[in-house]
Every structure is written in structure tokens, then in C-alpha cells.
GUMIBA-187768 format. One line per field, with one value per residue: residue in three letters; x negated, y, z negated of N, C-alpha, C, CB in turn; residue number from 0. Coordinates in steps of 0.001 Angstrom, whole numbers, padded with zeros to 6 digits. Each point is the difference from the previous one (the first is absolute). Glycine has a CB too. Layout:
sefi	c(ala ...)
nu	c(X ...)
nv	c(Y ...)
nw	c(Z ...)
cau	c(X ...)
cav	c(Y ...)
caw	c(Z ...)
cu	c(X ...)
cv	c(Y ...)
cw	c(Z ...)
cbu	c(X ...)
cbv	c(Y ...)
cbw	c(Z ...)
lotor	c(NUM ...)
***
This chain:
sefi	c(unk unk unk unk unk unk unk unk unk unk unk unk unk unk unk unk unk unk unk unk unk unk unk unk unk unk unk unk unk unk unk unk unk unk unk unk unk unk unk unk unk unk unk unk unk unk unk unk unk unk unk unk unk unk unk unk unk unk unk unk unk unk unk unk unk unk unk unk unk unk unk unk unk unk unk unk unk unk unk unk unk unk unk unk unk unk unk unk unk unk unk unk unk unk unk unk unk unk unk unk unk unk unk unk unk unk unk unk unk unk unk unk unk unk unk unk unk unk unk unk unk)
nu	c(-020551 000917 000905 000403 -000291 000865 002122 -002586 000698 -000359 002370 000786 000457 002157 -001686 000864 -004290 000856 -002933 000126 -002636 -000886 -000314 -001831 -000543 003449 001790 000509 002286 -001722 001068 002315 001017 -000897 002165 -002011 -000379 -002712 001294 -002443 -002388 001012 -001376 -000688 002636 000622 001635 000771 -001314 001318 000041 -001746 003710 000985 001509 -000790 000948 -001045 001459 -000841 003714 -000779 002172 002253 001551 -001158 -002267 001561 -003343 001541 -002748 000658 -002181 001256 -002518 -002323 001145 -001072 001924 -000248 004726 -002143 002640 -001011 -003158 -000665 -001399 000448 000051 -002982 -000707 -002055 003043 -001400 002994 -001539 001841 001198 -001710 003037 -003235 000689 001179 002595 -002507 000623 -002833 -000048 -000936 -000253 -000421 001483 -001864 002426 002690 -000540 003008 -001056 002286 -001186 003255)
nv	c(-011179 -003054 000634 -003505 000189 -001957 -001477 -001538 -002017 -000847 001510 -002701 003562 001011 -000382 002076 -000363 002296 001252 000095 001614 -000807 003577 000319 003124 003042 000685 -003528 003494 001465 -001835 001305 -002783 001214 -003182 001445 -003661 000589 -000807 -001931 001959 002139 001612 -000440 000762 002122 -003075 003094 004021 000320 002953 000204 -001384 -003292 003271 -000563 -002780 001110 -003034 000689 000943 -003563 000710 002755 -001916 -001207 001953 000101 001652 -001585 000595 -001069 004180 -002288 -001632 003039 000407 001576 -002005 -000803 -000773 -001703 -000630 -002552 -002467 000064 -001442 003102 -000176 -001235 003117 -001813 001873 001509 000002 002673 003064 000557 003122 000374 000624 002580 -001023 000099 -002295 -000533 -001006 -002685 001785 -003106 -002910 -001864 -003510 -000088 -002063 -001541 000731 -004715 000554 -004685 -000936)
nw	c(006760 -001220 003644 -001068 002866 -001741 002948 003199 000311 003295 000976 002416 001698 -003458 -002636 -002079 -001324 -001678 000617 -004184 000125 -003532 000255 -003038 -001120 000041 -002001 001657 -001750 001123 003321 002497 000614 003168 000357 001202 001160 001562 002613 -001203 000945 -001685 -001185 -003757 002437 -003218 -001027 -000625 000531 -002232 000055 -002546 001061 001403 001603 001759 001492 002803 002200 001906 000467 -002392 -003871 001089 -001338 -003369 -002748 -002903 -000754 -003327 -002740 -002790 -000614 -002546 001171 000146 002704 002442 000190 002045 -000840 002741 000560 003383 -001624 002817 001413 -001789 -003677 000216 -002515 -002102 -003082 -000563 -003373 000694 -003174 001943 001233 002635 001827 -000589 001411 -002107 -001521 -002209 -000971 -001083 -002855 -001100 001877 -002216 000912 000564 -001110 002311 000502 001298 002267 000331 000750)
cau	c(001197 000415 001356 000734 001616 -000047 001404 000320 -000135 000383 001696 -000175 000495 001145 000033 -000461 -000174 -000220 -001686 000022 -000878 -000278 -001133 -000546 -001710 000625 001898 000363 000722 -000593 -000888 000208 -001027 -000144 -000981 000052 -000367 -000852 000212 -000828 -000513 000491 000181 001512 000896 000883 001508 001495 -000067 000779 000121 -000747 001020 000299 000703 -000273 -001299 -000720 -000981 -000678 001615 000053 000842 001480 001157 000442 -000835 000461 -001104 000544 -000717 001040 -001192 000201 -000918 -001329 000392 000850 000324 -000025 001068 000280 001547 -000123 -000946 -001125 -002091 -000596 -000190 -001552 -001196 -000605 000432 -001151 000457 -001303 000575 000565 000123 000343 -000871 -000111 000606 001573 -000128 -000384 -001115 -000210 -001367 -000160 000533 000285 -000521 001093 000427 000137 002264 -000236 001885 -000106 000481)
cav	c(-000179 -001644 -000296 -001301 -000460 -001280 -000271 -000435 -001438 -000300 000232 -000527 001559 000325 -000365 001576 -000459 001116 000053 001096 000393 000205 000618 -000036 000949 001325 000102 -000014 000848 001658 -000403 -000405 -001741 -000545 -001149 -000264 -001218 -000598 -001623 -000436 001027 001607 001109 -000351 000957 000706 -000999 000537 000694 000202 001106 -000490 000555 -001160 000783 -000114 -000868 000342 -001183 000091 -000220 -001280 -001062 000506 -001194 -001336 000018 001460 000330 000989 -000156 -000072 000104 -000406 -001349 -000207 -001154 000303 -000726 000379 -000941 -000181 -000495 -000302 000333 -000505 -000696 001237 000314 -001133 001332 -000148 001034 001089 001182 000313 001599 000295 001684 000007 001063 000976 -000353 -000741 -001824 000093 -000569 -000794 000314 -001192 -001095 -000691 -000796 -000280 -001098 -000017 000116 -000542 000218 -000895 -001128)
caw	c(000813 000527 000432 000490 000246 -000210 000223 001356 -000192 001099 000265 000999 000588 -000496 -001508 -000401 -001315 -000607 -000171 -000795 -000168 -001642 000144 -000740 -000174 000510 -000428 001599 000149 000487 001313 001139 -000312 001675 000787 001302 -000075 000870 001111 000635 000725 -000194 -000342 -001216 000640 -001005 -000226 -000976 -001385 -001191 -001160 -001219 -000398 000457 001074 001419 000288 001609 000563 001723 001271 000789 -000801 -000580 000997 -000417 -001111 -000756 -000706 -000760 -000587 -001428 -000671 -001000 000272 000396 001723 001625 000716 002041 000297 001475 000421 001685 000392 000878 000328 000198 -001557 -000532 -000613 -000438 -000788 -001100 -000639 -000255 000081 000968 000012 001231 000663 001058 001264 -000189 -000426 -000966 -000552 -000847 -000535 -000711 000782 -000148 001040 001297 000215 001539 000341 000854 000200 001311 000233)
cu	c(000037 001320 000242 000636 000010 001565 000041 -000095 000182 001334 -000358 000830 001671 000287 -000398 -001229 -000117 -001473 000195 -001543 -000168 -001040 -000499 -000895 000491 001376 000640 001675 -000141 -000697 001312 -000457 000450 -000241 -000047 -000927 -000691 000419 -001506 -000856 000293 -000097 000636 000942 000822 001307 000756 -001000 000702 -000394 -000253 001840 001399 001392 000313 -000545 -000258 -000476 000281 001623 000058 000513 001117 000980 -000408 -001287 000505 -001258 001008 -001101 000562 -001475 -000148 -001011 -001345 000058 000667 000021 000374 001357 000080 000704 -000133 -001773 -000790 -001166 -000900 000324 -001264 -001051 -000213 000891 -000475 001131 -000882 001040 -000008 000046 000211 -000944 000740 000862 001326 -000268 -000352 -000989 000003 -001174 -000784 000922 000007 -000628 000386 000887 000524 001472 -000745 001301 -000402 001122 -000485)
cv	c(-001434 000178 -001622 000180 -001757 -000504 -000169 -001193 -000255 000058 -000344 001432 -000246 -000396 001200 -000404 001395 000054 001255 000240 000664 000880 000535 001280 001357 -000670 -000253 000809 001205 -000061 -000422 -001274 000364 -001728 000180 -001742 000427 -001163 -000765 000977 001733 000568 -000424 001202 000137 -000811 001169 001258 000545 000977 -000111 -000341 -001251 000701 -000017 -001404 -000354 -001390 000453 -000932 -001594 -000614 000608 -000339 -001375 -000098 000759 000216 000374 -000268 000034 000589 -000256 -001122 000603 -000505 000502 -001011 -000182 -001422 -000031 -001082 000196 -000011 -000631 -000846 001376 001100 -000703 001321 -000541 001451 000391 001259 000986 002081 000611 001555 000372 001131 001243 000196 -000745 -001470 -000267 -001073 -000872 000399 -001238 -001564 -001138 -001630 -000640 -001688 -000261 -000782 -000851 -000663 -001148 -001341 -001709)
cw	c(000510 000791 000539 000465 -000440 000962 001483 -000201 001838 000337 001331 000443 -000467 -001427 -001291 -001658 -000570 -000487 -001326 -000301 -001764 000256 -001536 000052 000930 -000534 001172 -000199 000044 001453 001005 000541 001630 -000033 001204 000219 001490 000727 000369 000944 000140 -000873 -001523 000408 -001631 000270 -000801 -001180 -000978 -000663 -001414 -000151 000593 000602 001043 000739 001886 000544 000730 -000079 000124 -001665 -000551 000367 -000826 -001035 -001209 -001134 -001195 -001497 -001581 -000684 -001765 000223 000890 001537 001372 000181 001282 000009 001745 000652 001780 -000106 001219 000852 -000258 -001248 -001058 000057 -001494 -001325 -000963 -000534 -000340 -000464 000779 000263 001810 000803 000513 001129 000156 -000157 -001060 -000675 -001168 -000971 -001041 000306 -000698 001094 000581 -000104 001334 000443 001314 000672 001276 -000040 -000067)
cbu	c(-000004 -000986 000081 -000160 000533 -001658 000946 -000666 001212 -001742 001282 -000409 -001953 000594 -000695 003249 -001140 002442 -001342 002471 000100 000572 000722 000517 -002379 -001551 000085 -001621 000709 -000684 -002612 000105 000311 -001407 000404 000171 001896 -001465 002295 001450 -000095 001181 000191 -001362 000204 -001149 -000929 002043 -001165 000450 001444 -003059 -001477 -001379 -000570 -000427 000554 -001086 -000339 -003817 -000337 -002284 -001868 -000663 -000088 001453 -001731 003069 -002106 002986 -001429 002344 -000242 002379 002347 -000775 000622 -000538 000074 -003798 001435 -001787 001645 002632 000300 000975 000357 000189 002670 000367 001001 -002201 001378 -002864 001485 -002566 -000357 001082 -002027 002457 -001473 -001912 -002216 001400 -000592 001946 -000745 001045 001008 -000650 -000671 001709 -001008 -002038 000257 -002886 002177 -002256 001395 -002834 000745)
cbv	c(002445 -001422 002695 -000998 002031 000215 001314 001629 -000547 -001038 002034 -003034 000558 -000075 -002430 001676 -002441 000092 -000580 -000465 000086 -002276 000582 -002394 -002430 001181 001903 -002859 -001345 000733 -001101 002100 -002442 002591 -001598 003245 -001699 000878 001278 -001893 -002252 -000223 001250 -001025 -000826 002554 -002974 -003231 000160 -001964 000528 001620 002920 -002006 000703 002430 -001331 002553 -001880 -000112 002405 -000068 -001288 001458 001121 -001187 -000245 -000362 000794 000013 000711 -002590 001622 000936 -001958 -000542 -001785 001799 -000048 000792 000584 001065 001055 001593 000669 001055 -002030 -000595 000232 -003057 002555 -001626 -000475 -000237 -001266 -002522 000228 -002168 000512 -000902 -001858 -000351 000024 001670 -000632 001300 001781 -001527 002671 002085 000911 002248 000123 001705 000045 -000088 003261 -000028 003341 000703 002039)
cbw	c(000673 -002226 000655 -000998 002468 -002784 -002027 001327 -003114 -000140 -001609 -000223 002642 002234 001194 001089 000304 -000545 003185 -000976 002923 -001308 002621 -000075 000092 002419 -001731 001031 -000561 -002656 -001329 000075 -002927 000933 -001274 000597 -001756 -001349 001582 -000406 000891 000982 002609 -002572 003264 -000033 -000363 -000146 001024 -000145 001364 -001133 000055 -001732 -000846 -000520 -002880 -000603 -000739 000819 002023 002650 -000595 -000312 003049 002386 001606 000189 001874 001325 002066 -000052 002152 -000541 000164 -002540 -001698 001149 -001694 001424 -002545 -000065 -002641 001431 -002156 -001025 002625 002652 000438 001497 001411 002227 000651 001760 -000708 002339 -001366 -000360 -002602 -000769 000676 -000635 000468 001598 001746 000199 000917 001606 000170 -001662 001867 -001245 -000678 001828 -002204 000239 -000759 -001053 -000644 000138 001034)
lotor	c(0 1 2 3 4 5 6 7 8 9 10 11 12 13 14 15 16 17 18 19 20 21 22 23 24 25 26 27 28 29 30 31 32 33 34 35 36 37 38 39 40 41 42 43 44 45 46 47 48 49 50 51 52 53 54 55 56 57 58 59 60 61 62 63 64 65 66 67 68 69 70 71 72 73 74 75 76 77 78 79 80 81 82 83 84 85 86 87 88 89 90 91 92 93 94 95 96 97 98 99 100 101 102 103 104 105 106 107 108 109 110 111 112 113 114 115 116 117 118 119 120)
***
């Protein structure tokens, strides 16, 4: 199982980029994808998730509105489109497969090694 991301970088607040993720070695049209990201001293927290099917898709309350998840499984690839963005968007983004718990959240199982989104003036 291979996943690339790729496509952060540096943006000044309200700028936008697009992040993707190449993957490899599973049927990523039989999977549930996710990003989630990491900040500085924190926690990695759950961003976006997507249906095999690209049906459904689900995010945390602080980027709905201006992030979007979607995926093309003809290519193999997800994508995270983040639009207005932030300081308090600068993390560290990780695509990784995606299964929703128990407790209704949802998990990351195969991870990808991220790219780092840097939203400053």
C-alpha cells in the first residue's frame, strides 16, 4: 500500500491550494479515503472524508464551507481543495484509508507521509 500526497506549500490567509494524493498496492475504488492533519503541538485531527463511491462525504465543522474532498478512481487519487484559507489551517496533511468507528469518528488506517500546508502572511 503506497499513498502520495503532494500539492502544499505556502499560501498568504484566504488563498487557496489543491492537495492530492497518488496511491498504489489496494483497490482504492473499494476504500474510503480520509485527510486528516497535524499542527504543531497537537493532536492529528480528522479533515474530510469520502465514500468508495464518492457519494457521501463528511468534515470537522472548522473547514465546512470552504474545503472540498473529492476523488477520481479512474486515477487512483484523492483530493482535498482548500479554499479561504486560514494560519489556523498551517498543519502538516495526511491522506490515508479511511473506516468510520463505532463511536461515529473516523479512523485512519494506511497513511500516507503528508505535506505541509502553511497559511501565513
Amino acid at each position: 500500500v503506497q499513498l502520495v500526497e503532494s500539492g502544499g506549500g505556502l499560501v498568504q490567509p484566504g488563498g487557496s491550494l489543491r492537495l492530492s494524493c497518488a496511491t498504489s498496492g489496494f483497490t482504492f475504488s473499494s476504500e474510503s479515503m480520509g485527510w486528516f492533519r497535524q499542527a504543531p503541538g497537537k493532536e492529528r485531527e480528522f479533515v474530510a472524508a469520502i465514500t468508495w463511491s464518492g457519494s457521501i462525504t463528511d468534515y470537522v465543522d472548522s473547514v465546512k464551507g470552504r474545503f472540498t474532498i473529492s476523488r477520481d478512481n479512474d486515477k487512483n487519487t484523492l483530493y482535498l481543495q482548500l479554499d479561504s484559507l486560514k494560519p489556523e489551517d498551517t498543519a502538516i496533511y495526511y491522506c490515508a484509508t479511511t473506516r468510520r468507528t463505532l463511536e461515529g469518528t473516523f479512523r485512519g488506517d494506511s497513511w500516507g507521509q503528508g505535506t505541509q500546508v502553511t497559511v501565513s502572511s
